[in-house]
C-alpha positions as CSV (number, residue, x, y, z in Angstrom):
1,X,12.5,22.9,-77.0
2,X,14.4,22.1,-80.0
3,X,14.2,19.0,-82.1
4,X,17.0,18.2,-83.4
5,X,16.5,16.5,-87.1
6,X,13.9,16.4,-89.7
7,X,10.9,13.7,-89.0
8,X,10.6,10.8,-92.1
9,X,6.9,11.3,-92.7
10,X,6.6,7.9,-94.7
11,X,8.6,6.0,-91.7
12,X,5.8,7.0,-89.7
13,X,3.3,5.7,-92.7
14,X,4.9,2.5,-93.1
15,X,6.3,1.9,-89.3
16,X,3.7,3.1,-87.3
17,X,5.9,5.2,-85.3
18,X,8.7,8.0,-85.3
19,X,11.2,9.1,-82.5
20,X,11.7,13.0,-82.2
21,X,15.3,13.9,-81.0
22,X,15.2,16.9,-79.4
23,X,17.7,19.3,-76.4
24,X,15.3,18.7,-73.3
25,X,18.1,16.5,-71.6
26,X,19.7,19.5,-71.3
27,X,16.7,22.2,-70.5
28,X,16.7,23.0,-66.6
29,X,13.0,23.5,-66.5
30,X,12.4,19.5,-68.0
31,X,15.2,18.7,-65.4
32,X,13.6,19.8,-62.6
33,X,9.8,19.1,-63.4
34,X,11.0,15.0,-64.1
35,X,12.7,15.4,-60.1
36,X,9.5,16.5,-58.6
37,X,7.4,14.0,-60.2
38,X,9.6,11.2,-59.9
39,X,9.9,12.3,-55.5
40,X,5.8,13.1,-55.9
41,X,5.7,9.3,-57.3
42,X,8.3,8.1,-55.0
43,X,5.6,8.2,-52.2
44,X,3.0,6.8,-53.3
45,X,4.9,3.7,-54.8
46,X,6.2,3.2,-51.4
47,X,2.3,3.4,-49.9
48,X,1.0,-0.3,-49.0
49,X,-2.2,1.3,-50.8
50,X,-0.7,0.6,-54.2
51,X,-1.2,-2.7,-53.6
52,X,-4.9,-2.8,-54.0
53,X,-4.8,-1.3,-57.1
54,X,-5.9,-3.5,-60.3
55,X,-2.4,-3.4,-62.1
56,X,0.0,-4.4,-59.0
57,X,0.1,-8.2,-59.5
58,X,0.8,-7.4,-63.4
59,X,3.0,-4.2,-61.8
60,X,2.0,-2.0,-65.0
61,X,-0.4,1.2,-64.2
62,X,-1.4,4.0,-65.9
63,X,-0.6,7.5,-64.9
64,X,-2.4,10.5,-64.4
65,X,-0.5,13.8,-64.3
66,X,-2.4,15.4,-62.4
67,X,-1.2,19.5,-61.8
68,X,2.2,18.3,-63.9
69,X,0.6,17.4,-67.1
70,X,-0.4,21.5,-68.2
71,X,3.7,22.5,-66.9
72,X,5.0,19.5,-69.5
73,X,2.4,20.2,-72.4
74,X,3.8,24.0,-71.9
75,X,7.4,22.7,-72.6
76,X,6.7,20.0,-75.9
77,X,3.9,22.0,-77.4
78,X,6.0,24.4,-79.1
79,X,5.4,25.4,-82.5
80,X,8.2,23.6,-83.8
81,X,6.9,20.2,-82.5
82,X,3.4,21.0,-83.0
83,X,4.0,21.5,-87.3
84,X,5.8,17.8,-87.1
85,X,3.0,16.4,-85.0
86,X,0.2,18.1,-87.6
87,X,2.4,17.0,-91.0
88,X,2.6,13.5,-89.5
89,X,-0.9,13.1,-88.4
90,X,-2.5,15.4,-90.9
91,X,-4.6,16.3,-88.2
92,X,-4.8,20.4,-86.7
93,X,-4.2,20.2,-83.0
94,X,-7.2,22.2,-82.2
95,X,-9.4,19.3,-83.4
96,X,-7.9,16.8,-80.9
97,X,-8.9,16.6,-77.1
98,X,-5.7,16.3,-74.9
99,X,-5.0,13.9,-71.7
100,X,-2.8,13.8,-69.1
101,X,-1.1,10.1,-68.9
102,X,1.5,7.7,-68.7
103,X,2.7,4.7,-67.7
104,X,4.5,3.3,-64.9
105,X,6.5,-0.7,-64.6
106,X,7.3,-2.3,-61.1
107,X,10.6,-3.9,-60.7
108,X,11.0,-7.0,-62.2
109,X,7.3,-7.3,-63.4
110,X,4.8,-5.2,-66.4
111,X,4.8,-7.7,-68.7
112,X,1.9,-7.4,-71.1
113,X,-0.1,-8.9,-74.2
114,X,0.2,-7.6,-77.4
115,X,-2.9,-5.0,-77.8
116,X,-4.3,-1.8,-79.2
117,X,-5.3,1.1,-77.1
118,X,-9.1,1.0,-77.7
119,X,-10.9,0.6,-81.6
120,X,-9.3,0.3,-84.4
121,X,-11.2,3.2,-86.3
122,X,-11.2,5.7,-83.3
123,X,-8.9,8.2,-83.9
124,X,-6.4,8.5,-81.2
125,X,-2.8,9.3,-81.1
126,X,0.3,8.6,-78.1
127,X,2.8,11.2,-77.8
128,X,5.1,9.8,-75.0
129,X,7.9,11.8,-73.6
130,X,11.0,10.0,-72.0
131,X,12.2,10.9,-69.1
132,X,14.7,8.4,-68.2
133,X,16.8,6.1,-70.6
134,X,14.9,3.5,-71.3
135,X,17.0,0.5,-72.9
136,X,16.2,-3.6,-73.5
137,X,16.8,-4.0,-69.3
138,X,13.9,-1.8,-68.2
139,X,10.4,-2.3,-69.8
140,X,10.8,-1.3,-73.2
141,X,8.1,-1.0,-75.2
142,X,7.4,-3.7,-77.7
143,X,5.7,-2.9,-81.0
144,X,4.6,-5.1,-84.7
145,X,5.9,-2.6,-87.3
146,X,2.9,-1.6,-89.7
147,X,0.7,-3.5,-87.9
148,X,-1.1,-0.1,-87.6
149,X,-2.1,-0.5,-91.7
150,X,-5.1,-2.9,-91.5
151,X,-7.5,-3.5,-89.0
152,X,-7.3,-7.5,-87.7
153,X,-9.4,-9.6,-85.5
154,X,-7.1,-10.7,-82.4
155,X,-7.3,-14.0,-84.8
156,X,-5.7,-12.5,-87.5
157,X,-3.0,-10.9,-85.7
158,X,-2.3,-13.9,-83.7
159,X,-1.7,-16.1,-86.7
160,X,-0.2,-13.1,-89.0
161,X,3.4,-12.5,-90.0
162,X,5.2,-10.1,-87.6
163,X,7.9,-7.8,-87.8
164,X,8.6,-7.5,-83.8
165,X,10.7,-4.6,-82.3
166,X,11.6,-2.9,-79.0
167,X,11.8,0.8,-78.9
168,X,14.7,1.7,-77.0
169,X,14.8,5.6,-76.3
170,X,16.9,8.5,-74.9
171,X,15.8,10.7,-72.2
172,X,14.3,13.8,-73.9
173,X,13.7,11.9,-77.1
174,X,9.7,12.3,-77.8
175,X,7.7,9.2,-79.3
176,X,4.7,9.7,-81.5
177,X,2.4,6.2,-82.2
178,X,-1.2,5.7,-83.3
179,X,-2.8,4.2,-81.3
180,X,-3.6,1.3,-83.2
181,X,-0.2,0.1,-83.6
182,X,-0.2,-3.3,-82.1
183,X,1.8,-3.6,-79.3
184,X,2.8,-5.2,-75.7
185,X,4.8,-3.5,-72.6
186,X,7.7,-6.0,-71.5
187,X,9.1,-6.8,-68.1
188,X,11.2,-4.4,-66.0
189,X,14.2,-6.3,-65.6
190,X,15.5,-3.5,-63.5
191,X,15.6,-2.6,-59.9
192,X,13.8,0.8,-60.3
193,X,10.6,1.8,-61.8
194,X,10.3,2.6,-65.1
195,X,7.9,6.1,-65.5
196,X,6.9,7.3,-69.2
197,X,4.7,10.5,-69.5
198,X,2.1,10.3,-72.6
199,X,-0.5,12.9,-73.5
200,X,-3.5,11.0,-75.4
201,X,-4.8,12.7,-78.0
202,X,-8.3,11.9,-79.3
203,X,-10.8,13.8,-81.6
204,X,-13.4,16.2,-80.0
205,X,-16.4,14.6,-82.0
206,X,-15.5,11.9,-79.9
207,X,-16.7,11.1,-76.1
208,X,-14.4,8.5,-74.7
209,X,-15.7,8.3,-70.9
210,X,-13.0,6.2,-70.8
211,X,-10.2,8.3,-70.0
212,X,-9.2,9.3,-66.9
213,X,-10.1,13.5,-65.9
214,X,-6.8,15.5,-64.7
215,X,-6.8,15.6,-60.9
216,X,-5.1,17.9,-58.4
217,X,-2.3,15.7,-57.9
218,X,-0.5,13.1,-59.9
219,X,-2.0,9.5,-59.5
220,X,-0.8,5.9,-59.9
221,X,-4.2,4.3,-61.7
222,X,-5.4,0.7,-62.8
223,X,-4.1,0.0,-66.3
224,X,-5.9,-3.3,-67.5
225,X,-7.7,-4.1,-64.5
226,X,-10.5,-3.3,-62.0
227,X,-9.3,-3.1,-58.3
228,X,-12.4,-5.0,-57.6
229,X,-12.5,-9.0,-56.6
230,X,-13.2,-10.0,-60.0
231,X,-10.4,-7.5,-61.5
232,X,-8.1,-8.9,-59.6
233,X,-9.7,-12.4,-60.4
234,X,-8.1,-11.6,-63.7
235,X,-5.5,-10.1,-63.5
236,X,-4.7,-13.0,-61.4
237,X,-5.2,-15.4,-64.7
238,X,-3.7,-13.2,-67.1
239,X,-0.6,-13.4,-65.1
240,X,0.2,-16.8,-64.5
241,X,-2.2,-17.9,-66.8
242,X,-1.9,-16.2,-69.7
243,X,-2.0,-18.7,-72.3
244,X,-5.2,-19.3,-71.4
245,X,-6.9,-15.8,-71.8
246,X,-5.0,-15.9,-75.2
247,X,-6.9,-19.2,-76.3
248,X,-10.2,-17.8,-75.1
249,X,-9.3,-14.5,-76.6
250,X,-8.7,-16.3,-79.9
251,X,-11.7,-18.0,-80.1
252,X,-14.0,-14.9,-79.1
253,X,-12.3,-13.2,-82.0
254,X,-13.0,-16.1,-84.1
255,X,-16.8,-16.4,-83.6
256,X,-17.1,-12.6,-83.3
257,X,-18.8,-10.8,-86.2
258,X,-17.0,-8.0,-87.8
């Protein structure tokens, strides 16, 4: 893999996020890995047991690699990329515990509310790796520029200024976030899903029990939600009801304590 221009290190800073531009359109072994996970995935989207996951009414699920995530790490972890990711991060790869992920949006549903993935303090960093174009139509990802520099109470956020954008990207282009950069998936207006492949990357002094263990095949997981009754009791409400859960959440974050 080759990436193709130098990385702005204080875009990063100030942004929260940088877009790698690199030749793996064009590298036969990307090209064929993407075709067998998108037929592996093509199944089990068509299986009538993806509807009792937690994540189907909201049609926005996490991913698990599965036996695909060490072939994809083996074609992005190149030297090259892995000096950018250190210089950006200031953090040595060896210190950080890898994951397998990703993120998958139904057709014509996957909208989210603005978030963070997990604390503000934990250390934790999104390298996501396109795999199809991904433009304004299908699912884009939705981010608050520098909303990464200070940690806010739902509160703050809520009421603060921001400096809203969606990432439009390239197959083959590689995106690097922090984790807490504030952002919110948005609807696939499209006909097809929409597949992203992450790797999560969190320190080892860490335990997150959190995060889901590689498995021998690639799965289609809960995102947000249980796929219990009361999961699905809200993910019910944050659906059609979202305003609601935003009110609550706002007052929660009000009366909670730093």
């Amino acid at each position: 893999m080759f990436i193709k221009k130098t990385v702005d290190k204080n875009s990063y800073n100030n942004n929260g996020y940088v877009i790698l531009d690199t030749d793996l359109e064009y590298n036969p072994n990307f090209n064929s890995l993407i075709e067998e996970i998108n037929n592996d995935l093509k199944l089990k989207i068509n299986n009538d047991e993806l509807k009792k996951n937690g994540g189907f009414i909201m049609g926005n699920f996490g991913i698990n690699q599965g036996p695909y995530g060490p072939k994809l790490y083996s074609l992005i972890f190149k030297d090259q990329f892995v000096k950018i990711f250190e210089e950006l991060t200031e953090c040595k790869l060896d210190d950080l515990n890898i994951f397998y992920g990703g993120n998958l949006v139904l057709p014509h549903k996957g909208k989210q509310h603005f978030h963070i993935d997990g604390s503000y303090n934990k250390k934790m960093f999104m390298i996501s790796i396109v795999t199809e174009d991904i433009d304004l139509n299908n699912a884009p990802t939705e981010i608050c520029l520098g909303s990464h520099k200070k940690q806010m109470r739902f509160w703050e956020f809520f009421i603060g200024r921001k400096n809203k954008k969606k990432i439009t990207l390239k197959k083959g282009q590689i995106l690097i976030r922090p984790h807490n950069l504030w952002h919110r998936g948005t609807k696939n207006n499209s006909n097809k899903p929409r597949l992203l492949l992450s790797f999560s990357l969190t320190d080892k002094r860490l335990i997150n029990k959190e995060i889901q263990k590689p498995s021998s095949s690639i799965e289609i997981l809960p995102n947000f939600f249980k796929s219990d009754f009361f999961g699905r009791l809200h993910e019910f409400f944050y659906v059609y009801f979202g305003s609601l859960l935003i009110i609550l959440k706002l007052f929660n974050s009000i009366l909670k304590k730093k």
